[in-house]
Each structure stands twice: as C-alpha cells, then as structure tokens.
N, C-alpha and C positions, 0 to 999 in steps of 0.2 A: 471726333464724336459722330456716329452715327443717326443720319437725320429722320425720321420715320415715313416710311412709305406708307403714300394712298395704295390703298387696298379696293379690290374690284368693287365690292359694296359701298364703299364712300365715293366713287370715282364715278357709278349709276345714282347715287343721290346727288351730285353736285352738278351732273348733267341735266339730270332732271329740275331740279331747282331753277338752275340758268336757265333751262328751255322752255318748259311749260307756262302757258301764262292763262290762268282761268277765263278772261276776257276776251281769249282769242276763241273761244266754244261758243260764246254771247255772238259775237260777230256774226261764226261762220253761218250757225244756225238763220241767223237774222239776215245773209245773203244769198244762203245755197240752200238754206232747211236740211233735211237728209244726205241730199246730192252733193254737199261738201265732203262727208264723208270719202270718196273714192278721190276726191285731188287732194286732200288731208294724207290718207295711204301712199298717192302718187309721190308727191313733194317730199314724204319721208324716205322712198324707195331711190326717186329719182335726183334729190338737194341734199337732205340731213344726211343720210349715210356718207355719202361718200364724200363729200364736204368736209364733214367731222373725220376722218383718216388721213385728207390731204390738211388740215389745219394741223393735224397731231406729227405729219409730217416735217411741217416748218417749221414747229416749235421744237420737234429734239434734232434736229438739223441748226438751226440757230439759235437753241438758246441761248448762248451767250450774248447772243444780239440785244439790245435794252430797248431798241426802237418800234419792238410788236410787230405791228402790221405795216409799217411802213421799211423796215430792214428784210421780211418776207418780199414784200416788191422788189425792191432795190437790188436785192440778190438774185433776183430773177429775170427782170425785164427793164429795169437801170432805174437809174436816180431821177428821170422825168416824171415819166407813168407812175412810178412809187409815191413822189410826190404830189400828183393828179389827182390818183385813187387814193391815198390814204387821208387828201382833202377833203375828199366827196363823203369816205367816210365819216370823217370829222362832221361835214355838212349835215349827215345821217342824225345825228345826233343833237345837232343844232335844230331839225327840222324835230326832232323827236320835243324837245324843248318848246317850239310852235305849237306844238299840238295837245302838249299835257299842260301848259300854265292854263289852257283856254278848257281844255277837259275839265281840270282837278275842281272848279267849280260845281259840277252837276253831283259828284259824290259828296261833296260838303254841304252843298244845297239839300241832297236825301238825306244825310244824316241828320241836320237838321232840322227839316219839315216832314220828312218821312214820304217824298216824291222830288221829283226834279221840278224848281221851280223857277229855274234860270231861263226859262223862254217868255214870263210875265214881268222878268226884270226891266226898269225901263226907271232913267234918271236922269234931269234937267235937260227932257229932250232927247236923248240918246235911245235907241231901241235895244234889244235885249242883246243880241250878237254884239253891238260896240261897246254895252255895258260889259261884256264880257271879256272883250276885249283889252279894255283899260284896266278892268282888274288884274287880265292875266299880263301889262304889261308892269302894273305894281309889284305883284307876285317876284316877275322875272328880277328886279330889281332888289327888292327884298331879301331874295334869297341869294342874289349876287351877292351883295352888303354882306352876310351873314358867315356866305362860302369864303370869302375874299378874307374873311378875319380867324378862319381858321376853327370855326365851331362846329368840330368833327363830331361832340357827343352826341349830339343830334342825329347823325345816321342811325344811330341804335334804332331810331324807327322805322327805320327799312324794312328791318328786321322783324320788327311786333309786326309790322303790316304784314310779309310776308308770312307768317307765323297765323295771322289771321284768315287771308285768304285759306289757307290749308285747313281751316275749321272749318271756312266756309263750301269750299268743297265738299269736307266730310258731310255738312248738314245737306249740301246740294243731294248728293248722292243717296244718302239713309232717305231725305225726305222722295225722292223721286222713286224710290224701290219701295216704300209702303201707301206713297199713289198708286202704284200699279198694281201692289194687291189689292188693295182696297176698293178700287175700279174693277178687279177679275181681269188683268189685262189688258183692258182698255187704253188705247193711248188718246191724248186729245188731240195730235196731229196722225191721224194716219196712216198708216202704210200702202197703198194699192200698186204693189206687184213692184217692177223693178223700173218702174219710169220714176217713186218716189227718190230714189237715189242716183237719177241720172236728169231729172226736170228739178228745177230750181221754182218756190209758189212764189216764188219775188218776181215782180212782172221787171224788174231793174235787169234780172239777169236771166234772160230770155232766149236772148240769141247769143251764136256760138261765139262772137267776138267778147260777150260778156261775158260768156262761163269763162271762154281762155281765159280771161285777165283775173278770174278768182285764182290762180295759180301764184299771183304774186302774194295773196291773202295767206295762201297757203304755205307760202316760202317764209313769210313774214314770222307764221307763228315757230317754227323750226329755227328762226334765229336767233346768235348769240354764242354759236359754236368755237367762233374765233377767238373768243376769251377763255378757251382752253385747251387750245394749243400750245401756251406756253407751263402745262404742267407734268407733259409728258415724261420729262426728266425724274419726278418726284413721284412717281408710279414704280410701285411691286411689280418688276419684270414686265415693260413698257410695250414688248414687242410682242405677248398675247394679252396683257390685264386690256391696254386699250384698245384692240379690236373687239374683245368681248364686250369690254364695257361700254361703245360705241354701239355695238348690233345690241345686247342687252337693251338700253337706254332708249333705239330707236322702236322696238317692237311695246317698249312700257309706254314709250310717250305717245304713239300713235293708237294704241289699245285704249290708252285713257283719252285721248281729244274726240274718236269714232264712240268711245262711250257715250262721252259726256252730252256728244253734238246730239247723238240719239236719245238720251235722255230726257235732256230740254222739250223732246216732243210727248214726252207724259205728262207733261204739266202744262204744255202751250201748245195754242193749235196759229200756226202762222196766220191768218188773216183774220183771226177775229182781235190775236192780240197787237202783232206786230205788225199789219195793212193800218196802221191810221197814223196821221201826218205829228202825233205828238211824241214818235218814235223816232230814236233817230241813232248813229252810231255811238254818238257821245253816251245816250244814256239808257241803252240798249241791256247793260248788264241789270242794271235797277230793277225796268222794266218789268225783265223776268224773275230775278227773284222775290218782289214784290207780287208778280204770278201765283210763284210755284207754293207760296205760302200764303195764298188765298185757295186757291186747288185743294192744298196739302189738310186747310181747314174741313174746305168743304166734301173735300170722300170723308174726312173724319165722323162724317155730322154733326159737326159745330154748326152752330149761329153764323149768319153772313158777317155779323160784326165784332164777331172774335176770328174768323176764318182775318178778314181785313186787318185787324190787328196783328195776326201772324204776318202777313206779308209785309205791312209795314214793318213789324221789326226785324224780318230780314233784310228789305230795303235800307232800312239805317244800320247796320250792321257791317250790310255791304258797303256802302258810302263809306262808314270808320274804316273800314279795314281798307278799300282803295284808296282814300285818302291819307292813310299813314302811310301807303307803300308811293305814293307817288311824292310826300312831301321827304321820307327820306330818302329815295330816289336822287329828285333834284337834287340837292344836297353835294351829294357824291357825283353826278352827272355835270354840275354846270361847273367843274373843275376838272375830273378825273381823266376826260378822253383829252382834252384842250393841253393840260399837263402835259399828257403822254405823247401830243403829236406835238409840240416846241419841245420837248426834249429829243423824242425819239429822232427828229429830223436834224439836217446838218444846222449847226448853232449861227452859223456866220448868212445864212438864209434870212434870216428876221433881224430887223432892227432890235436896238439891246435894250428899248424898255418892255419888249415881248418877253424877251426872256429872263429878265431878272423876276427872279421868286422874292415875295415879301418875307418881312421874319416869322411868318405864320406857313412858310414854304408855298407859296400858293403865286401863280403869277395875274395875281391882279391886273396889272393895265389891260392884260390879254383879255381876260375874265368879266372887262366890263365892254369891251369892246364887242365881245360876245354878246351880251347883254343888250346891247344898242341893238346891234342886226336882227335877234332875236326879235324883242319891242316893237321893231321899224315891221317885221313880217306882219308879226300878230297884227299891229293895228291897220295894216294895209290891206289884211282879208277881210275883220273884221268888220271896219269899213267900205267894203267893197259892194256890199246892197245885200248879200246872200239873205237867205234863209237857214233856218237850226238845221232843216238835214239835209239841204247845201254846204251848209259853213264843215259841217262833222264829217261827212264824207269828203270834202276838200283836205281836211284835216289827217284822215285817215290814209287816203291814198297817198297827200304828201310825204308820209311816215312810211308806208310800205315802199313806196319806189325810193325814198332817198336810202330806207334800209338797206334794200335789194341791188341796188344797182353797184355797190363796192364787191360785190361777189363776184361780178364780170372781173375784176380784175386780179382778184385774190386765186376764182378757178383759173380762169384763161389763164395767168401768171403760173401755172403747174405745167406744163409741160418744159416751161423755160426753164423753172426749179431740176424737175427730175432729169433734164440735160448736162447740167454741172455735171465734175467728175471730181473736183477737188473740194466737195463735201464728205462730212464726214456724217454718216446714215446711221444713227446707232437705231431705228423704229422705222420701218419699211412696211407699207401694207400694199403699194402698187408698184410689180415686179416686171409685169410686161407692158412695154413703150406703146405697142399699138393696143391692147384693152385702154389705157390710161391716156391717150388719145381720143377711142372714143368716146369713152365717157364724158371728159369732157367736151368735144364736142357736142353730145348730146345734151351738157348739162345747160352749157352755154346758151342751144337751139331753142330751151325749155322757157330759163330764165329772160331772155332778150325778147320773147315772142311775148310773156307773162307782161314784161314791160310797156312792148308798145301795143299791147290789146288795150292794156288799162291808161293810156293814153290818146288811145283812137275810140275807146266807147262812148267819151264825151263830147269828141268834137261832132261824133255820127246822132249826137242827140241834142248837136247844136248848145250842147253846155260848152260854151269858149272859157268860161270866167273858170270853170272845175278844169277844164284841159290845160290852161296857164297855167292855175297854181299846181297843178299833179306831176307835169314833167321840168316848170324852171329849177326846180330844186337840183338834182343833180348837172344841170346843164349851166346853169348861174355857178355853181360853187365851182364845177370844175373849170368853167373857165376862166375864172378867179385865180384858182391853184396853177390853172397854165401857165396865166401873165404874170403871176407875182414869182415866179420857176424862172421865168424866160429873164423876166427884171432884177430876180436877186442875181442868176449870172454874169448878165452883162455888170452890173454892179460891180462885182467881184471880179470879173477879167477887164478889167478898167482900172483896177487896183493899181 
C-alpha cells in the first residue's frame, strides 16, 4: 500500500508551525527594539538554514534509527558524547519545564484579571516570586500525576491554543496596519536613520558583550529544527522538496519575525511602555497587547475607556490562548522527550524501574523523578531573594542556553557524520568537505561566542545569582550524563 507523501506546501507549514513562536517577537522587541531585527536575519542565514539540511541529513541517513537524536550522535562521534549531549538535551527541556510551570501563571492571571497580577501575590508570609514558585511546583506535580496516567485527550489543547495564537497574530497584524493608517504613518517608536536598527533603547543591551549574547535569543527563536529531520523519508522527492522547503520556510519565517518585531513599534514606543520595572520577560507579551488595543482604540477616536477595554480584551485573550498552548504543551513535554531518551539510549544503561513503561505506556518512575528535580529547581530560584525581572530573565536565559547548547554537539557532530562511508545517503545537500567544514566551523564560532557573551554579561554587572542559574544548567546535567555514562559502564564490564 502506498503511503502518502508530504508535499512542499505541507512540508512549509509544518516548519513553520514548529518554528515560529509569537512570543519570541514580544521578547525581541523588548530587548533589541528594531536592532533585533539584523541578528533575527543573521541567525536565520547563519543557524536555521543550514542546521535544518544537516538535521534532514541524519534523519534520511538513519532513519531506521528509533533513538532520534541520540543514534544521530552515536553514529557520528560514539556512544559517550551521544549520551552527554542528548542528556543535555534532555536537560533542555527539563529546564524548559523550570521556566513555563513559573510562567503559565501571569497568562492565567491576565486572563483572569485582565493584567498581570502575580507580582502583588503574597501568602502566609511568602512574597510573590515564592508564591509563584510553589504554585509552579504543584502545577509540575499535577500535571506529572495526570501524564503518568495516560490522559492523552488533553493534549487536544495544544492544539486550540495553537489555533488561537494564529488568530492572535492575525488581529496583531490587521490591528497594527490600521494604526498606521489612521496615525498617516506615524509610528510610536521611531525610526531615526540606521542607528535604530543597530542601537538597542534597552539600556540592558548596550554594550557589545550584550548585543553578542542577543544571538542566542536569536538562535533560540529558530529552534525545534531537529524534530524534523526524521521526516525526510515521508517527502515527495526528499532530495529537492526539502531543500526548497527548508530555504522556502527560512525566508517566510524570518519576513514574518522582521515584520512582526517592526510592528510592535506602531503601537509602542519602548520607554514610555516597556522602561518601567513592572515589565518584565514573563509578562512582556500581555503588556503589549494590552498596548496595541488601547493605541488601536485611541487612533480610532474612541473613548479612553472603551480604547482600555479593547486592550484588556486582547490581554485576556492573550493569556487564554498562551495558557491553552502551554497547558497542552506540558502535557506532552513532561513525557514525550524523557520517553524517547530511555528508549532511544542503550536499555541495560538505566536501572529497570526507568525503563519499565506502566500500562498507560508512559514510564512513570522516570517521570516523577523528573518531576522532583524539576520542583527542587523551581523552588531553589524562586527562593533565592530575586526580584519579577530577575526571576524572568533568570528564567529565560536558562531556557535559551539549555536550548542552545545541544546544537554544539548535533553541528560539530557533522563532519564526523559526512566522514562515514558505509552510510547509505538517499538526501545530500552538503557535497563539498571543505564548504561543510567551514560552515560549521563558523556555525560553532557564532553559537559558542552567543553562549559565553550571555553568561559573562551577568557576572560584568556583578549579577552572580543570574550568571549561576544561566550557565549551571547545561554544565550540571552534562556532568550528570558523564558520570552516570562512565557508572553505567563500569557496571556493565564488572558483569
């Protein structure tokens, strides 16, 4: 039976889908203003493309492999570093978990009060970051319980959420395009000449160690490539649909984040909205749309308090729709990567209550064990004295470098891949050794510099507590993944 082929046009929405993420435009805006713009274009020129060709590589080269991204190592640079980096990666995701139980808060807070009211939270004693904290360590548990028993129907909300956000786009986009007529072009952040797009109004990112480390912001939003490499196989004519559909995908995704970033400056002017301390990364997307639909009122000539009610309800709108996408999210996250690295890795590595699956096929012991480390993070930062745009930015950067830093091993891992001889190549897109050298090398120079700018801009401003939690995450899991490597061998040759 003939099984049907992705076709280029499903093959550029699936990319897209995976890739784009609306929040990542709230950010940029909120750390570079315009000036994001040109490391948004970089990082899609210099990471997404070529990234996305070399992951399409190892997936029709192995896909009979079940292990993902850990049999892509493995066959490239051996079973240590495989098991290292597709730890870290793992860790990536565990940190992603850190960072949205203690988020998904401030969306449920607007959607219900119609602002973010989780910095006046405060209970038996507790200030508002620890109140937040214990929530998001119930949450993590909750939704453990839930995952653990197999209550898949619930993801269906990923789905409404995502479904939502792409409304909310749409109204971002109409609403921002009849601001500016209705202003005669006027934007509320200005443009003046070409220092708007190479000066950043965030006095945060100032100096050049700070622009560097917006690269990893930049790399961050372009992730997610890897999870589709293994569908090369299932592509109409794999060896031009996915190059098109890879350069396609890259020039849509980046046309729409350079939009988007520019946009956001017809309806906000950075320091009158975004310069005051009650802003913050967490609740940055609110902010603005709660802006852009008080703006959207007032070119209208409405009333100041029908203009206000427009923004609150795109505020609570926004909250509903981020909050459906992160609760079906979790869902699927605090099982699906955990799964796939105790399966994908060698079985006799882990003790056997890791790897027994319950009769809901889900490996529980594993799952709560996650759960704990998770919990133990959360309330370790939370506790740690920060402040809301401490705490968020601690949050955020932990999230972009734990993302980021699996990529060292997945590119640098490519030249050891394109060395085999006894693979079988049915999808080739890098043909000459040395271009494919250098790019990686370059890609490596880009990424690793991105890493340690955004781990050296906090310790140069004397933030110790934001430089701890920003780079232990991938240097704790991996050396975790080392010793528990090095211990399950000896284990095993003690046999």
């Amino acid at each position: 039976m003939n099984k049907t082929k992705i076709s280029l046009i499903s093959l550029i929405l699936m990319i897209f889908t995976t890739i784009y993420g609306f929040g990542n435009t709230t950010v940029a805006f909120d750390q570079m203003g315009y000036a994001s713009i040109p490391w948004y274009i970089f990082a899609a020129i210099i990471f997404f493309l070529p990234s996305g060709l070399m992951f399409a590589e190892y997936g029709a080269s192995l896909k009979d492999s079940h292990g993902g991204i850990y049999s892509w190592l493995s066959n490239s640079i051996g079973e240590k570093y495989a098991f290292v980096g597709t730890f870290i990666w793992l860790s990536s995701w565990i940190i992603w978990m850190v960072s949205t139980s203690s988020k998904v808060w401030i969306p449920l807070s607007t959607m219900i009060f119609g602002h973010d009211t989780t910095q006046s939270w405060n209970f038996m004693g507790f200030n508002s970051m620890q109140v937040v904290g214990i929530l998001a360590f119930l949450w993590i548990i909750v939704i453990t319980y839930f995952s653990s028993k197999g209550v898949k129907s619930i993801t269906k909300i990923s789905s409404i959420g995502g479904t939502f956000v792409m409304i909310l786009t749409g109204i971002f986009l109409s609403a921002s395009i009849i601001i500016l007529i209705a202003n005669h072009g006027e934007l509320q952040q200005p443009v003046n000449g070409l220092q708007s797009f190479t000066q950043s109004p965030n006095p945060l990112f100032s100096s050049p160690i700070a622009i560097m480390s917006f690269v990893v912001y930049a790399i961050f939003a372009y992730a997610g490539m890897e999870s589709m490499g293994g569908i090369v196989d299932s592509l109409d004519k794999p060896e031009k649909t996915f190059p098109r559909g890879i350069i396609t995908a890259t020039l849509t995704i980046t046309i729409f984040y350079s939009l988007c970033i520019f946009l956001w400056g017809i309806s906000t002017n950075w320091t009158n909205i975004l310069g005051k301390n009650n802003v913050n990364l967490g609740n940055i997307t609110y902010v603005l749309m709660d802006n852009l639909g008080l703006v959207f009122g007032k070119s209208l000539g409405l009333s100041h308090a029908t203009s206000a009610l427009i923004g609150t309800s795109l505020a609570r709108f926004t909250g509903l729709s981020m909050f459906l996408g992160y609760l079906g999210s979790f869902f699927i996250l605090t099982y699906s990567p955990l799964k796939s690295f105790i399966i994908g890795t060698p079985k006799e590595f882990w003790p056997k209550k890791m790897t027994k699956l319950n009769e809901a096929g889900m490996p529980a012991y594993a799952m709560w064990i996650q759960a704990a480390i998770v919990g133990i993070i959360v309330l370790l930062i939370s506790f740690g004295g920060s402040g809301a745009n401490q705490f968020y930015l601690i949050l955020t950067d932990m999230g972009n470098i734990s993302t980021t830093v699996p990529y060292i091993f997945l590119i640098g891992a490519f030249p050891f891949f394109k060395a085999r001889k006894d693979l079988d190549r049915p999808f080739v897109a890098f043909k000459n050794k040395t271009v494919t050298n250098v790019i990686v090398t370059i890609m490596m120079i880009i990424i690793c510099l991105g890493i340690l700018f955004t781990a050296i801009q906090p310790i140069l401003d004397h933030d110790y507590v934001t430089a701890f939690w920003t780079i232990i995450g991938p240097i704790f899991f991996g050396g975790i993944g080392l010793a528990f490597y090095k211990f399950s061998k000896k284990r095993l040759t003690s046999k």
